[in-house]
Gaussian input, Z-matrix of N, CA and C with variables (Angstrom, degrees):
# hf/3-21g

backbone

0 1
 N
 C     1     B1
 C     2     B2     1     A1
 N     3     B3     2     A2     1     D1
 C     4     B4     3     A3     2     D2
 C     5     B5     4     A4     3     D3
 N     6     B6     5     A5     4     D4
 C     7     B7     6     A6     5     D5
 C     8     B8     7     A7     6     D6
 N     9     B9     8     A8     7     D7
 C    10    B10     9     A9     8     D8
 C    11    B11    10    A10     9     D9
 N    12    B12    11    A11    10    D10
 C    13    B13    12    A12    11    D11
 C    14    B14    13    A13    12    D12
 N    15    B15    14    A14    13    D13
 C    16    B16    15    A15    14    D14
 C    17    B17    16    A16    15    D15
 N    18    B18    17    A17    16    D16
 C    19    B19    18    A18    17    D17
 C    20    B20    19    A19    18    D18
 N    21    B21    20    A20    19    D19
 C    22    B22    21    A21    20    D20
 C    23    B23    22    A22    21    D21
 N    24    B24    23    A23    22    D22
 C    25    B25    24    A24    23    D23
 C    26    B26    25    A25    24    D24
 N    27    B27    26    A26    25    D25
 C    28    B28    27    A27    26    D26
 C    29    B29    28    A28    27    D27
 N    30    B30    29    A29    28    D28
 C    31    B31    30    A30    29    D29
 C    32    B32    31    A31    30    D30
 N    33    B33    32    A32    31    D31
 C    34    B34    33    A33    32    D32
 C    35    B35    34    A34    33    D33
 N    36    B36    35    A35    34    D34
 C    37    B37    36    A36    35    D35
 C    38    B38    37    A37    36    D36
 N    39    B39    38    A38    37    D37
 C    40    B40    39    A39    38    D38
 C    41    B41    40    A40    39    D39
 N    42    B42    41    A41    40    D40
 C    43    B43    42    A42    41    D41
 C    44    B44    43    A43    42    D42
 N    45    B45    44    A44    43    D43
 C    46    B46    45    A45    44    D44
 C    47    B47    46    A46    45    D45
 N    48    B48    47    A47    46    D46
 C    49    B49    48    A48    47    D47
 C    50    B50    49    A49    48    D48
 N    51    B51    50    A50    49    D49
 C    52    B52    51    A51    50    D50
 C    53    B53    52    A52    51    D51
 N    54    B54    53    A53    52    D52
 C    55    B55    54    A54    53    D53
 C    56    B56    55    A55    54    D54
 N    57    B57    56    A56    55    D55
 C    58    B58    57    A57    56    D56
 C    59    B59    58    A58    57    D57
 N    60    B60    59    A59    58    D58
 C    61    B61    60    A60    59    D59
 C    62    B62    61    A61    60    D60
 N    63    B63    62    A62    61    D61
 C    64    B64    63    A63    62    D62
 C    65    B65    64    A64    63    D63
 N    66    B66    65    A65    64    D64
 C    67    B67    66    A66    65    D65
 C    68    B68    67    A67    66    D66
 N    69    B69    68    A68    67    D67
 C    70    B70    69    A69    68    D68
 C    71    B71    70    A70    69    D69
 N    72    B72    71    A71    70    D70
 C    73    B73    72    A72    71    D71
 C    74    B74    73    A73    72    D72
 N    75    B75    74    A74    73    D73
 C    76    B76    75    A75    74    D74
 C    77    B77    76    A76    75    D75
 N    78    B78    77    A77    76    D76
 C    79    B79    78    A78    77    D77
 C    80    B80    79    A79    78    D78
 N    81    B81    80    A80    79    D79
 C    82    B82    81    A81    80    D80
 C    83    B83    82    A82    81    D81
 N    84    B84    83    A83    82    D82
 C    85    B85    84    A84    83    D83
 C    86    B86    85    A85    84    D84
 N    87    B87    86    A86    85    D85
 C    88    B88    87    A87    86    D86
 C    89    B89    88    A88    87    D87
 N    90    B90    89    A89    88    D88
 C    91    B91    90    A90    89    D89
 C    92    B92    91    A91    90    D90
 N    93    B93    92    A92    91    D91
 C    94    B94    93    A93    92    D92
 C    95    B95    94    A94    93    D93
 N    96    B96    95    A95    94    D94
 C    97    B97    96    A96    95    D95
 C    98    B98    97    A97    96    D96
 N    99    B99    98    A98    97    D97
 C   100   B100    99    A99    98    D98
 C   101   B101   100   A100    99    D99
 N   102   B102   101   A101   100   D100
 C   103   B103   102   A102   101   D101
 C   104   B104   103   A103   102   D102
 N   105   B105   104   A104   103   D103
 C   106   B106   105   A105   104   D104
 C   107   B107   106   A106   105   D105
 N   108   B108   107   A107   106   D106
 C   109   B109   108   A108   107   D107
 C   110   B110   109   A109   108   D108
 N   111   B111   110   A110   109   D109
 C   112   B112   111   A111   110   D110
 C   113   B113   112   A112   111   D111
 N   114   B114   113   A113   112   D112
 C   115   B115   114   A114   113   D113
 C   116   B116   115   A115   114   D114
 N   117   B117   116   A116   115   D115
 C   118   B118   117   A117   116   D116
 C   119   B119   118   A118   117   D117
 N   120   B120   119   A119   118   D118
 C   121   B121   120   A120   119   D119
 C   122   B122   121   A121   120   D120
 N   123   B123   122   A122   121   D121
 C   124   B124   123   A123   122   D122
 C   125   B125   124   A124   123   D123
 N   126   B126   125   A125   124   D124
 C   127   B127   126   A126   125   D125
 C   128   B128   127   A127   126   D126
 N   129   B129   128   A128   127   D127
 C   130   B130   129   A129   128   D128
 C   131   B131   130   A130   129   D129
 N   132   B132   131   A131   130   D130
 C   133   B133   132   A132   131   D131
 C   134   B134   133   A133   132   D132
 N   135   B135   134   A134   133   D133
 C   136   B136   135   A135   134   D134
 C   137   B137   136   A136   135   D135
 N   138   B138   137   A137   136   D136
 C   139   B139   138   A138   137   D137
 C   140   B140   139   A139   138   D138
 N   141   B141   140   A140   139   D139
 C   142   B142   141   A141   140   D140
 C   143   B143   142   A142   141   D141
 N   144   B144   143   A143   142   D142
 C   145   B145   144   A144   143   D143
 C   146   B146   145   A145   144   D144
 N   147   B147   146   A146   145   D145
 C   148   B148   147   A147   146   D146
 C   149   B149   148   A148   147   D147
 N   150   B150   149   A149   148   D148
 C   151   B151   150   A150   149   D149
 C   152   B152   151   A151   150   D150
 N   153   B153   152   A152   151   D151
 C   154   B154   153   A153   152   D152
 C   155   B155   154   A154   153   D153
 N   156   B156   155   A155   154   D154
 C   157   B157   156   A156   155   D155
 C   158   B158   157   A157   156   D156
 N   159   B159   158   A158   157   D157
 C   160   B160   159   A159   158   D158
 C   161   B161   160   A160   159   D159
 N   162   B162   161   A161   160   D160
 C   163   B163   162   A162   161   D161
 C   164   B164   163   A163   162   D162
 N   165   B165   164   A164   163   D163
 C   166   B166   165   A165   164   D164
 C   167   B167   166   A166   165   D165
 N   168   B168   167   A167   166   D166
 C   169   B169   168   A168   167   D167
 C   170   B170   169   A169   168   D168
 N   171   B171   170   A170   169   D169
 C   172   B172   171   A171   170   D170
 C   173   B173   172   A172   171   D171
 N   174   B174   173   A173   172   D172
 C   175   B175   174   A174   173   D173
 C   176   B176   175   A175   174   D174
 N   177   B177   176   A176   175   D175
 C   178   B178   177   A177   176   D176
 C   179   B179   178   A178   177   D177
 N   180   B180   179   A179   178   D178
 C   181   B181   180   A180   179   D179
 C   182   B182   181   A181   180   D180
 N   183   B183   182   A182   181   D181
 C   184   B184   183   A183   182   D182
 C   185   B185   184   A184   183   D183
 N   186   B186   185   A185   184   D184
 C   187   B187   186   A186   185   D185
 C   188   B188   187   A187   186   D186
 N   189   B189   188   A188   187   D187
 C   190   B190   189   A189   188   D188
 C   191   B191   190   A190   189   D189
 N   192   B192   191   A191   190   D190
 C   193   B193   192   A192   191   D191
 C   194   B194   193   A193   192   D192
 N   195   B195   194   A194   193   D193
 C   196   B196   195   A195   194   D194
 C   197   B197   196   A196   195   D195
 N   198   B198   197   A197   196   D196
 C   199   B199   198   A198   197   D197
 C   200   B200   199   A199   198   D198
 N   201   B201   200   A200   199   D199
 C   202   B202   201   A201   200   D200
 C   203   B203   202   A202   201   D201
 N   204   B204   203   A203   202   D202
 C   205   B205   204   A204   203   D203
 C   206   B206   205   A205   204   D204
 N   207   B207   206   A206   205   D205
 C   208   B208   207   A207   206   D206
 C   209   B209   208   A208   207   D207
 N   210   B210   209   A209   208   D208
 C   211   B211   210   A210   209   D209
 C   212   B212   211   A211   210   D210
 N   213   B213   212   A212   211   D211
 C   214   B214   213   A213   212   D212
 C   215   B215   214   A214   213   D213
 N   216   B216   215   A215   214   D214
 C   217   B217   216   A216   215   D215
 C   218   B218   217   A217   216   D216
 N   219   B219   218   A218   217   D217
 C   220   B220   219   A219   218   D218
 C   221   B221   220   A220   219   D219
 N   222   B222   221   A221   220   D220
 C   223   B223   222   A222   221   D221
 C   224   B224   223   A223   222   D222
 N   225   B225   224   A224   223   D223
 C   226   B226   225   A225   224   D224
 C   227   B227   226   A226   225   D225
 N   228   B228   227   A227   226   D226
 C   229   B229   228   A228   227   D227
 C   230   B230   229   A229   228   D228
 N   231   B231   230   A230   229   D229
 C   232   B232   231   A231   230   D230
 C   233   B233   232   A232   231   D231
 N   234   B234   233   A233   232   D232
 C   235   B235   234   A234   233   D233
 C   236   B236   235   A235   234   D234
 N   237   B237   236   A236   235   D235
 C   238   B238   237   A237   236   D236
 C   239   B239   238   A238   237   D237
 N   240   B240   239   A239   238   D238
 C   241   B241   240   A240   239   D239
 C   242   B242   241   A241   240   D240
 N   243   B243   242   A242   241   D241
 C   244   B244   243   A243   242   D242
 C   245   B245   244   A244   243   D243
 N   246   B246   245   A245   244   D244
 C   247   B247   246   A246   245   D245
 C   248   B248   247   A247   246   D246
 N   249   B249   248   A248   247   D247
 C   250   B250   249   A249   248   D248
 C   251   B251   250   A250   249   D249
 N   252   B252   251   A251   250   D250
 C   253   B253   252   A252   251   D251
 C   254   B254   253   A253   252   D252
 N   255   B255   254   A254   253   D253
 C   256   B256   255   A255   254   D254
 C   257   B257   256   A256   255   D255
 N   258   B258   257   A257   256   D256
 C   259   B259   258   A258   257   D257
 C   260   B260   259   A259   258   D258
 N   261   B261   260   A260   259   D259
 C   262   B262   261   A261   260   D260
 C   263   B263   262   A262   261   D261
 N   264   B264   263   A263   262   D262
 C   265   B265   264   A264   263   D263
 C   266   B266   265   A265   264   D264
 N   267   B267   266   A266   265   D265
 C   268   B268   267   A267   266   D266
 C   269   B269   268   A268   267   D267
 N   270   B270   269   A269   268   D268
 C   271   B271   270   A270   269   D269
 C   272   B272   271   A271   270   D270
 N   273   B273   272   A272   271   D271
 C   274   B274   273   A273   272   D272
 C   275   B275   274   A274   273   D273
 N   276   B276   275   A275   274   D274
 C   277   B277   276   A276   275   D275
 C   278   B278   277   A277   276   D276
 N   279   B279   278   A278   277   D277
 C   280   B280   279   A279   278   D278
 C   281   B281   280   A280   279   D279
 N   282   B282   281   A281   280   D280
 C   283   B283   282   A282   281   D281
 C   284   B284   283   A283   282   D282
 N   285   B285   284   A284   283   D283
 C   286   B286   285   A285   284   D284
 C   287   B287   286   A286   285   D285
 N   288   B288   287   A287   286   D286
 C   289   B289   288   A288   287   D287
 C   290   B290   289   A289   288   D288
 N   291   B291   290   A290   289   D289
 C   292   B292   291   A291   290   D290
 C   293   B293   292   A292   291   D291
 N   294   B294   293   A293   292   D292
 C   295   B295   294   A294   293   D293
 C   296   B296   295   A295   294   D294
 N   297   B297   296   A296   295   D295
 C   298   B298   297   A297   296   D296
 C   299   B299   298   A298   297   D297
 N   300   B300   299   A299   298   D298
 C   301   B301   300   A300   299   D299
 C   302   B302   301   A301   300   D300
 N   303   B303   302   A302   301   D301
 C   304   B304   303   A303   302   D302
 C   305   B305   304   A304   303   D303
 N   306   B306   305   A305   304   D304
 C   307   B307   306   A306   305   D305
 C   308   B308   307   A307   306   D306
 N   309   B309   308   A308   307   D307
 C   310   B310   309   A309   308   D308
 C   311   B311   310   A310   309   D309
 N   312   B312   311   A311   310   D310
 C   313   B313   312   A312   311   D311
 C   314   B314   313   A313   312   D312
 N   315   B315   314   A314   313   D313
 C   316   B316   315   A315   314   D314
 C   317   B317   316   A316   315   D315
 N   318   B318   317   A317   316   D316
 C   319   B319   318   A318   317   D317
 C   320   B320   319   A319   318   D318
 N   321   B321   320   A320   319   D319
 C   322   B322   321   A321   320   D320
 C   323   B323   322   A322   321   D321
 N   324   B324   323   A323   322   D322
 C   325   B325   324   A324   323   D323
 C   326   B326   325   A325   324   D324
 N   327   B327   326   A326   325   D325
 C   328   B328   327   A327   326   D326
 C   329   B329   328   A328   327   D327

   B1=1.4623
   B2=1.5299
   B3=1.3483
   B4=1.3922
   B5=1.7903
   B6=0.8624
   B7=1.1531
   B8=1.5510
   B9=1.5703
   B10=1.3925
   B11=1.3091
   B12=1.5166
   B13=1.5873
   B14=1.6765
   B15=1.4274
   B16=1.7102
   B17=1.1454
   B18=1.4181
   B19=2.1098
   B20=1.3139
   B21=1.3774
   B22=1.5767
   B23=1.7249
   B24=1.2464
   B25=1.3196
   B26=1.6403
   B27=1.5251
   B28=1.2856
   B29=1.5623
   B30=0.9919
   B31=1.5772
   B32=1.6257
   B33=1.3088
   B34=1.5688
   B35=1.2441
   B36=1.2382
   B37=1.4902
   B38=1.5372
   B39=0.9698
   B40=1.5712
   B41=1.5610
   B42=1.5844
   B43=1.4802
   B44=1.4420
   B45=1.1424
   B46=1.6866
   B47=1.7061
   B48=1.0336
   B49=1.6986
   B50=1.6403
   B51=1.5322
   B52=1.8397
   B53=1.2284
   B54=1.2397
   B55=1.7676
   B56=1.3330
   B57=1.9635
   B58=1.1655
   B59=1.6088
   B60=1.4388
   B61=1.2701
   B62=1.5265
   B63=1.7834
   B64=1.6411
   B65=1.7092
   B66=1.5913
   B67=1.5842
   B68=1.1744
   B69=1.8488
   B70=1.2632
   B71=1.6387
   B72=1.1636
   B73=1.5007
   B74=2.0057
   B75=1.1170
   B76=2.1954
   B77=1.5989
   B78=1.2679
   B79=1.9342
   B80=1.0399
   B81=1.8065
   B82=1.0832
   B83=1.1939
   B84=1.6102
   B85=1.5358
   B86=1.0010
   B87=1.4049
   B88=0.8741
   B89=1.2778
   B90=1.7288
   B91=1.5365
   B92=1.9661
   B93=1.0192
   B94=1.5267
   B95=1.6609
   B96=1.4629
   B97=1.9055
   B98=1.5872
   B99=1.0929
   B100=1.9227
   B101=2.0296
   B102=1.4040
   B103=1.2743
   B104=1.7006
   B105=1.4397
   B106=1.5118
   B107=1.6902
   B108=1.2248
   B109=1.2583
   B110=1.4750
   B111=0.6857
   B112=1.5673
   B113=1.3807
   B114=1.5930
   B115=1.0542
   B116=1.6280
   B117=1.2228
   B118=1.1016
   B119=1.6642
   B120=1.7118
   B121=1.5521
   B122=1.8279
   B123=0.9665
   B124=1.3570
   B125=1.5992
   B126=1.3568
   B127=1.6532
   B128=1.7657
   B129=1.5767
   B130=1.3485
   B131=1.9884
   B132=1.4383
   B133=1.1210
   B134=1.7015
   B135=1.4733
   B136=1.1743
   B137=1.4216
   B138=1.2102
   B139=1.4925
   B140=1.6645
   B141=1.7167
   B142=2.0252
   B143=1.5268
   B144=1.1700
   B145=1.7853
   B146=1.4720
   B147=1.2055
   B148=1.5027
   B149=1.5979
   B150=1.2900
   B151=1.8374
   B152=1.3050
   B153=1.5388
   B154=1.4404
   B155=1.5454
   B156=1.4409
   B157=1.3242
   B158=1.5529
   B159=1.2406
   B160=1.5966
   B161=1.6653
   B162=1.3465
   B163=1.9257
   B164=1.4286
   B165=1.2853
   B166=1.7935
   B167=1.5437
   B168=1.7353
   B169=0.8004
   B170=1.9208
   B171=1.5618
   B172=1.3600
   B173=1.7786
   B174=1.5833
   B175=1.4618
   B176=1.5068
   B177=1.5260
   B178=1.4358
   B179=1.3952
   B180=1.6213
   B181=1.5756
   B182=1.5314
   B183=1.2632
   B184=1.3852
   B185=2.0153
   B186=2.0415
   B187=0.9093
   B188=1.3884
   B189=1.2973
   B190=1.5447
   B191=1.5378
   B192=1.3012
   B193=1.1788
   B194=1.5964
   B195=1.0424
   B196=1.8335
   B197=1.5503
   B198=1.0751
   B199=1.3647
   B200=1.3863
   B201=1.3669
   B202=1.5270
   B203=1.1353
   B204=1.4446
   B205=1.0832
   B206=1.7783
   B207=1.4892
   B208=1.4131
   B209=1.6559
   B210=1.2801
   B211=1.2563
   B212=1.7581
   B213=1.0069
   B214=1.5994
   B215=1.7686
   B216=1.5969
   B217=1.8108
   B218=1.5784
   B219=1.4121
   B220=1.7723
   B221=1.4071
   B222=1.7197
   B223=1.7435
   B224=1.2470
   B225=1.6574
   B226=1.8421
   B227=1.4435
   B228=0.9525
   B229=1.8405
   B230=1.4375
   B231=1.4915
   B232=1.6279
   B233=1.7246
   B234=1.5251
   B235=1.4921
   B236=1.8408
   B237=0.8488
   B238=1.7424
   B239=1.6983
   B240=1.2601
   B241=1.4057
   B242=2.1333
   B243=1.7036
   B244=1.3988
   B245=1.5512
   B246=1.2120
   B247=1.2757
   B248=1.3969
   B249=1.5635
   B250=1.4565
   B251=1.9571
   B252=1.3838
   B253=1.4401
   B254=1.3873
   B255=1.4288
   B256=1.3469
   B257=1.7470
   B258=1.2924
   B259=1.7160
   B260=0.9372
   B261=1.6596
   B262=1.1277
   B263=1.5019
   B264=1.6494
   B265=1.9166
   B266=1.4032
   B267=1.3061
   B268=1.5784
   B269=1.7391
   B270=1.3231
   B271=1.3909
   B272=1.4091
   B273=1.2919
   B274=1.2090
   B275=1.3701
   B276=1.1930
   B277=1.7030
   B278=1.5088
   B279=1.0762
   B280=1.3266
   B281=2.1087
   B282=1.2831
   B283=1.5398
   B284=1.7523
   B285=1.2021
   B286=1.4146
   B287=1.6110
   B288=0.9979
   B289=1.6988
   B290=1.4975
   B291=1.7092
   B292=1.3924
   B293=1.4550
   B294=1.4146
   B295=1.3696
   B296=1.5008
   B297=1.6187
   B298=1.4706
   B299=1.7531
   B300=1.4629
   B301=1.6754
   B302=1.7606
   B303=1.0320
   B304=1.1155
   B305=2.1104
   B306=1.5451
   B307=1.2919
   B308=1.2632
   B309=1.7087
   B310=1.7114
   B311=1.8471
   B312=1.0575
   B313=1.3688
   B314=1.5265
   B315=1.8176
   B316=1.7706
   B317=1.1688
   B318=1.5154
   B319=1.3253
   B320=1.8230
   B321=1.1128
   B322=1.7568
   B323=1.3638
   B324=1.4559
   B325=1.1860
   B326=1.3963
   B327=1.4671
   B328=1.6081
   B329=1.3777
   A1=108.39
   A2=106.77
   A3=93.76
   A4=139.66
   A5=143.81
   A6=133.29
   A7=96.23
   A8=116.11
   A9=108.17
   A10=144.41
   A11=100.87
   A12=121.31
   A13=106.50
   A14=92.24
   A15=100.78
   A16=119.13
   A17=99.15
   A18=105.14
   A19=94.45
   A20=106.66
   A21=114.54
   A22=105.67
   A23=129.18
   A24=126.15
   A25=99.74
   A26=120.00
   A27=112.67
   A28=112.42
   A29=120.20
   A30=125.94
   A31=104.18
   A32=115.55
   A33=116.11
   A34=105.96
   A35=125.61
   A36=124.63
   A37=112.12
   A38=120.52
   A39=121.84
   A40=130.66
   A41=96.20
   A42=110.63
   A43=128.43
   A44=107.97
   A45=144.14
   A46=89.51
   A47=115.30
   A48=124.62
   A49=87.41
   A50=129.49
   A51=99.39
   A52=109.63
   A53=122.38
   A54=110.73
   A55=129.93
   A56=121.12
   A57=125.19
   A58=113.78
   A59=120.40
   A60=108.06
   A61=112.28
   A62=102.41
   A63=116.20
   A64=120.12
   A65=88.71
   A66=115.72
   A67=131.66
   A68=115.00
   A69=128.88
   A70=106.27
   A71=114.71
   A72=129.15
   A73=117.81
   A74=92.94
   A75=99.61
   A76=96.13
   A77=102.26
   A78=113.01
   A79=123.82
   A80=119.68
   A81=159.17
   A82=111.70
   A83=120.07
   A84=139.97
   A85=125.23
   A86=148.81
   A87=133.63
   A88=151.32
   A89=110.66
   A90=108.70
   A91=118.42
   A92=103.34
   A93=105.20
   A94=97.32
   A95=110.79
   A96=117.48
   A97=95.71
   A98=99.27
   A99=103.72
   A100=103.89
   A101=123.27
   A102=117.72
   A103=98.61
   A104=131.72
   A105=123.77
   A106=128.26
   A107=114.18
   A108=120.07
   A109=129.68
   A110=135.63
   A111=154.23
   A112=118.31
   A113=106.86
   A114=131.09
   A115=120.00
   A116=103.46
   A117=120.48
   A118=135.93
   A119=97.26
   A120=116.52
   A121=117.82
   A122=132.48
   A123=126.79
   A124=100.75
   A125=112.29
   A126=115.95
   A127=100.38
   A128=124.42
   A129=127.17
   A130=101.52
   A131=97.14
   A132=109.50
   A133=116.09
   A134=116.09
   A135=141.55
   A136=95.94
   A137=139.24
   A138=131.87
   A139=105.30
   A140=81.63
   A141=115.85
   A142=77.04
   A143=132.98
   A144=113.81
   A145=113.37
   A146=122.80
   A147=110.30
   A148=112.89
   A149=118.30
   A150=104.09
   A151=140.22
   A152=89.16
   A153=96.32
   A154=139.15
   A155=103.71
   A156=135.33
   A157=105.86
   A158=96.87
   A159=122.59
   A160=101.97
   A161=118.74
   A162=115.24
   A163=104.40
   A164=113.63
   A165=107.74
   A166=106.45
   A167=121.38
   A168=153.87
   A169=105.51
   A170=102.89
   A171=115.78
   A172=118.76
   A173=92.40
   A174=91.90
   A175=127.65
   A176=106.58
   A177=116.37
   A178=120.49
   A179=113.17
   A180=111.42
   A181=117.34
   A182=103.60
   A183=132.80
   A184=124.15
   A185=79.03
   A186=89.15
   A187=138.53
   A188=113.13
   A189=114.50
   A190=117.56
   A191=151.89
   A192=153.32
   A193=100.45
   A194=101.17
   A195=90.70
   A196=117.76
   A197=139.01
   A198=124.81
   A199=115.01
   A200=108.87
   A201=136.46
   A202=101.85
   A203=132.37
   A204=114.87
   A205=159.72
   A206=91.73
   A207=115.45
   A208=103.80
   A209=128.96
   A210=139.31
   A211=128.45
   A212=115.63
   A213=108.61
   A214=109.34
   A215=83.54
   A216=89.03
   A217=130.99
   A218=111.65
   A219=106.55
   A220=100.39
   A221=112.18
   A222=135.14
   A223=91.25
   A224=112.09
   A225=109.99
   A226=103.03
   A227=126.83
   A228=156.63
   A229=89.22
   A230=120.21
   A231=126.92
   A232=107.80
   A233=87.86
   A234=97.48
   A235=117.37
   A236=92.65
   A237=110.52
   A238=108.92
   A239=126.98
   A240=136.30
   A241=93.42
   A242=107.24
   A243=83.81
   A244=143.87
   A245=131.49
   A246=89.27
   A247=134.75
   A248=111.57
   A249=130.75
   A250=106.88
   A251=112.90
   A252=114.40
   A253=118.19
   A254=114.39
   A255=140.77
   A256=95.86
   A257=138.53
   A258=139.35
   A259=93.19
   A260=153.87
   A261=119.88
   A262=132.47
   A263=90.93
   A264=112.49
   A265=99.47
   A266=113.68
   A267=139.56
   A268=95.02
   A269=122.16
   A270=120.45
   A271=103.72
   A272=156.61
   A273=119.53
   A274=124.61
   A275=116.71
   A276=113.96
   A277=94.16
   A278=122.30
   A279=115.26
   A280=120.58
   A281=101.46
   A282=117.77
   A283=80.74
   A284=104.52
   A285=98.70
   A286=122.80
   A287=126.04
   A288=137.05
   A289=119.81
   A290=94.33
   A291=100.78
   A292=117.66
   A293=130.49
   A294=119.63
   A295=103.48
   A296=136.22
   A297=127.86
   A298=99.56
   A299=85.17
   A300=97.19
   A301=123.80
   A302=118.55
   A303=143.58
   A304=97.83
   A305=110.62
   A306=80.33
   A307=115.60
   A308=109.94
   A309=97.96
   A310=89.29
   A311=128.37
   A312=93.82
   A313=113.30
   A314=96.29
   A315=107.98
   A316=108.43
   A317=99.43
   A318=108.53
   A319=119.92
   A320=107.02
   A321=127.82
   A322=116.96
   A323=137.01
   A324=113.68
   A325=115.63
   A326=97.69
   A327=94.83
   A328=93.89
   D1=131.04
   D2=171.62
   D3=-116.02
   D4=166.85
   D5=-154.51
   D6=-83.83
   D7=162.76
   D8=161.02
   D9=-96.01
   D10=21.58
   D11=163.68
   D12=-60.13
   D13=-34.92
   D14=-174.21
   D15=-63.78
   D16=2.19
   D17=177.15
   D18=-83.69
   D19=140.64
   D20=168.62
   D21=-60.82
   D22=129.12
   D23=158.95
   D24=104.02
   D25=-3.57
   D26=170.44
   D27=-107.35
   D28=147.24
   D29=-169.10
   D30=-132.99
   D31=-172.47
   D32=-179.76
   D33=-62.88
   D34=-71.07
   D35=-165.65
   D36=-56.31
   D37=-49.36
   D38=157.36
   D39=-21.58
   D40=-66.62
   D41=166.67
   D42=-51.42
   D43=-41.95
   D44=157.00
   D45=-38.10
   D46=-94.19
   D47=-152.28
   D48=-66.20
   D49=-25.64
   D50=171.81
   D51=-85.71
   D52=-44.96
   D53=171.56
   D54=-40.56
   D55=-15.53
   D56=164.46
   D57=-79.74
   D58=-22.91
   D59=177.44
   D60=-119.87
   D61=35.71
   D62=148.45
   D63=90.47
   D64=18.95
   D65=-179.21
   D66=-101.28
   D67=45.89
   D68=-133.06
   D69=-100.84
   D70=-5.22
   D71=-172.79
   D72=-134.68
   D73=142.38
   D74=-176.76
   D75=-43.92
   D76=-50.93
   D77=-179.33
   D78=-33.58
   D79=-56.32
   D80=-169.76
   D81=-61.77
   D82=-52.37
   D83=143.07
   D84=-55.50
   D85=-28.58
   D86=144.99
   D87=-89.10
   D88=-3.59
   D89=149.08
   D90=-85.39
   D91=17.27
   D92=-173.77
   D93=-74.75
   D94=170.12
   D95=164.76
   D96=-96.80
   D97=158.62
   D98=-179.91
   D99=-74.17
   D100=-12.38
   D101=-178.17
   D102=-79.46
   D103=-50.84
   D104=166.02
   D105=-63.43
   D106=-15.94
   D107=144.51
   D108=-75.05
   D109=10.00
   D110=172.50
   D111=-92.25
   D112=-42.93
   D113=170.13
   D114=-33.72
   D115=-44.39
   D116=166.16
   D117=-89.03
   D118=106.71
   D119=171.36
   D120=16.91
   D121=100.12
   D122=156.73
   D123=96.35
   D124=17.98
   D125=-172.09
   D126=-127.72
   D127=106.43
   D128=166.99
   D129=-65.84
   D130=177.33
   D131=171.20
   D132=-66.91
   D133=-45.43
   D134=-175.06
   D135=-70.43
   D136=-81.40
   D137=137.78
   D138=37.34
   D139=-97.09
   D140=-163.04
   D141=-48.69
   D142=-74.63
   D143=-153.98
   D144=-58.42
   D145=-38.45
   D146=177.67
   D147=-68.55
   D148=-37.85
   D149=158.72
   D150=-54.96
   D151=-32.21
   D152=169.08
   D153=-89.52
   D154=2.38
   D155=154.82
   D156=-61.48
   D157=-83.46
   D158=-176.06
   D159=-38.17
   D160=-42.97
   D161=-175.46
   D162=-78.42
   D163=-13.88
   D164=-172.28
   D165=-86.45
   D166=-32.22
   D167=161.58
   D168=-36.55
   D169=-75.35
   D170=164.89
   D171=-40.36
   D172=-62.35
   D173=-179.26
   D174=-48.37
   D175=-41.95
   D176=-175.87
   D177=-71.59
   D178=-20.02
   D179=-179.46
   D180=-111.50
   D181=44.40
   D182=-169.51
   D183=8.41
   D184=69.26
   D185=-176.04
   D186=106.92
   D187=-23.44
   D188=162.92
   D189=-66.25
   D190=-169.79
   D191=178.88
   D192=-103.26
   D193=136.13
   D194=178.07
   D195=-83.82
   D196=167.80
   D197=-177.46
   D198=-96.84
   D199=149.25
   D200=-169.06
   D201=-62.20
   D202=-27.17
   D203=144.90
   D204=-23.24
   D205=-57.82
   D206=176.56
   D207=-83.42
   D208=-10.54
   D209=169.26
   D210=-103.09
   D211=-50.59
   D212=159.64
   D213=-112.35
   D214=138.61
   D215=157.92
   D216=-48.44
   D217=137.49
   D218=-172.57
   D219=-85.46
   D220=138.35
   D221=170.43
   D222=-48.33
   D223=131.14
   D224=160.12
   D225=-86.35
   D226=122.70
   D227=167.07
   D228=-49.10
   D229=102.99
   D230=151.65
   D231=-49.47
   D232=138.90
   D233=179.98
   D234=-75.84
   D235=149.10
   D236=-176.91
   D237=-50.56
   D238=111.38
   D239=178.30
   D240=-61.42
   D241=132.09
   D242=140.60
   D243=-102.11
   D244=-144.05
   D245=173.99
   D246=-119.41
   D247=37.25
   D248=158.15
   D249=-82.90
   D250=-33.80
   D251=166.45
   D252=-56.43
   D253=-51.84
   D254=-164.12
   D255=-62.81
   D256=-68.37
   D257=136.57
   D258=-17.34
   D259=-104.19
   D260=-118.69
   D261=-93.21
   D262=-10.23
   D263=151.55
   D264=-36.78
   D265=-97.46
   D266=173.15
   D267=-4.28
   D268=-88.66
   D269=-179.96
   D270=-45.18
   D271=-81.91
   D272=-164.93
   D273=-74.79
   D274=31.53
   D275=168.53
   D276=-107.89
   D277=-39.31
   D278=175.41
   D279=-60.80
   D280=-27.95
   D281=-171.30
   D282=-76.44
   D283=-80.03
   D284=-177.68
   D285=-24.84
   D286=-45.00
   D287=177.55
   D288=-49.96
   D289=-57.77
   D290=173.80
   D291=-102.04
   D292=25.77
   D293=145.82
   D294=118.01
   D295=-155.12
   D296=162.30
   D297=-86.07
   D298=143.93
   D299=161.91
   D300=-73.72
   D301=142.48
   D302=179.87
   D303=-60.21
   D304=127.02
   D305=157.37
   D306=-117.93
   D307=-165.94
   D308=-161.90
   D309=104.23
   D310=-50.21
   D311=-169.72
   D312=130.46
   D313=-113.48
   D314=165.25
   D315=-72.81
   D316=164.99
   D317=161.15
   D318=-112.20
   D319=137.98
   D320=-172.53
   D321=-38.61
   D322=112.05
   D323=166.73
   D324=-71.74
   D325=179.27
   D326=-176.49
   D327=-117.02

């Protein structure tokens, strides 16, 4: 049996605030509807369904943690600047800093 820390996305304090509103087991979480899981402190509706994905997940593979995978969407990895990009970032963060450029070029002595 496993505890419900073992839900992806549940932690101590978490577990804590579902065990007060009687959510003391992976089982428990996962036959619930995501509107009575909600119920509980710091848990949206949208939330309650992705845990309760994730505990059915648990429940069914008797006990391993399911992967974070099958529960949150994966970060897309920005592509690699080379390094004529990498310069010309740099130049407009710098343009940006000091304001619009002057055109013409030089600037005038006095």
């Amino acid at each position: 049996m496993s505890a419900i820390t073992d839900i992806n996305g549940i932690g101590p304090v978490l577990a804590a605030a579902c065990s007060k509103k009687g959510f003391t087991s992976v089982q428990k979480i996962a036959a619930a509807s995501p509107e009575a899981l909600a119920e509980v402190p710091g848990i949206s509706v949208a939330r309650a369904a992705v845990l309760i994905e994730a505990a059915k997940g648990l429940a069914g593979s008797g006990g391993t943690p399911a992967s974070s995978a099958a529960t949150k969407p994966k970060k897309k990895k920005a592509a690699k600047k080379s390094g004529k990009d990498k310069k010309k970032s740099k130049k407009k963060k710098k343009s940006k800093k000091k304001g619009k450029k002057k055109k013409g070029g030089k600037k005038k002595k006095k």
